[in-house]
C-alpha positions as CSV (number, residue, x, y, z in Angstrom):
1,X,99.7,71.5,88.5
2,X,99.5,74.8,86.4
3,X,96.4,73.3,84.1
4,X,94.9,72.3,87.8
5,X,95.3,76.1,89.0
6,X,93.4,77.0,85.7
7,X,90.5,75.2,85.9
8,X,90.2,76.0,89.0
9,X,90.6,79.6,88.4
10,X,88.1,79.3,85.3
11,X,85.4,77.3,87.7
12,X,86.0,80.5,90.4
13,X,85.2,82.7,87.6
14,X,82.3,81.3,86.3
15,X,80.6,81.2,89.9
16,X,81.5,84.8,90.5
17,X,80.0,85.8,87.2
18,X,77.3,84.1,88.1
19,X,76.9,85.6,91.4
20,X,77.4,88.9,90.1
21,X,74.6,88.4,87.4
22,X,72.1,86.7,89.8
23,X,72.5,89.9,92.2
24,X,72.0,92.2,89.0
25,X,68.7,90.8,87.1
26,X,65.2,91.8,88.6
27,X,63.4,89.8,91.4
28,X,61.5,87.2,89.4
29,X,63.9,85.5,87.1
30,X,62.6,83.2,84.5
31,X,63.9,80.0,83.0
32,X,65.0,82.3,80.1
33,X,67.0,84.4,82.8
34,X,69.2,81.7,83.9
35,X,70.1,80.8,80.7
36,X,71.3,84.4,79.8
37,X,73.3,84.4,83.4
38,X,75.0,80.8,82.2
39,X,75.7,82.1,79.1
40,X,76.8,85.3,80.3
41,X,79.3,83.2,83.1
42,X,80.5,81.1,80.3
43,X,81.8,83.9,78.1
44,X,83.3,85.7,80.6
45,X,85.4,82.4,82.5
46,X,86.1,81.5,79.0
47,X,87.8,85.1,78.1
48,X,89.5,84.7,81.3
49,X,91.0,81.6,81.1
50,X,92.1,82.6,76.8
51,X,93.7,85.6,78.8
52,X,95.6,83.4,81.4
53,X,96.9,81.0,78.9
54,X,98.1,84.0,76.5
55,X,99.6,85.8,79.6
56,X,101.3,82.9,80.8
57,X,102.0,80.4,78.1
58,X,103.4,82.8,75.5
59,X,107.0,83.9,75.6
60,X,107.1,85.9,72.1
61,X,105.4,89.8,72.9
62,X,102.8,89.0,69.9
63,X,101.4,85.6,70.3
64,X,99.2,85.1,67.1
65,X,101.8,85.7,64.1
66,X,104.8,84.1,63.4
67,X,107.6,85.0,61.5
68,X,108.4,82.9,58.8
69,X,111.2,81.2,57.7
70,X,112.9,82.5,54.5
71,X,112.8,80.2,51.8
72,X,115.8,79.9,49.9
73,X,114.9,79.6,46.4
């Protein structure tokens, strides 16, 4: 269920940035154009959806280091 609400959430994303860049780029878009608002969308649902899994998925307040075990020598 909660990877289902992602992806879905990521897919929302995308098509807003999407949207958003569409309605910001100048009249005649170009092949080129599209490319840069896909690529543009891409980043930005991918950012979110790194952000959603941090937010939720981590229960330790700094996700990217771990403490290590002392080895007893």
């Amino acid at each position: 269920m909660r990877q289902t609400v992602l992806i879905l959430a990521g897919v929302c994303v995308f098509a807003v940035a999407a949207a958003v860049m569409v309605a910001i780029m100048p009249a005649p878009l170009k092949d080129s154009d599209y490319l840069v608002i896909g690529s543009v969308a891409t980043l930005v649902s991918l950012l979110a959806m790194f952000l959603a899994l941090i937010a939720t998925r981590s229960g330790t307040p700094n996700p990217f280091f771990k403490k290590r075990k002392k080895r007893e020598d």
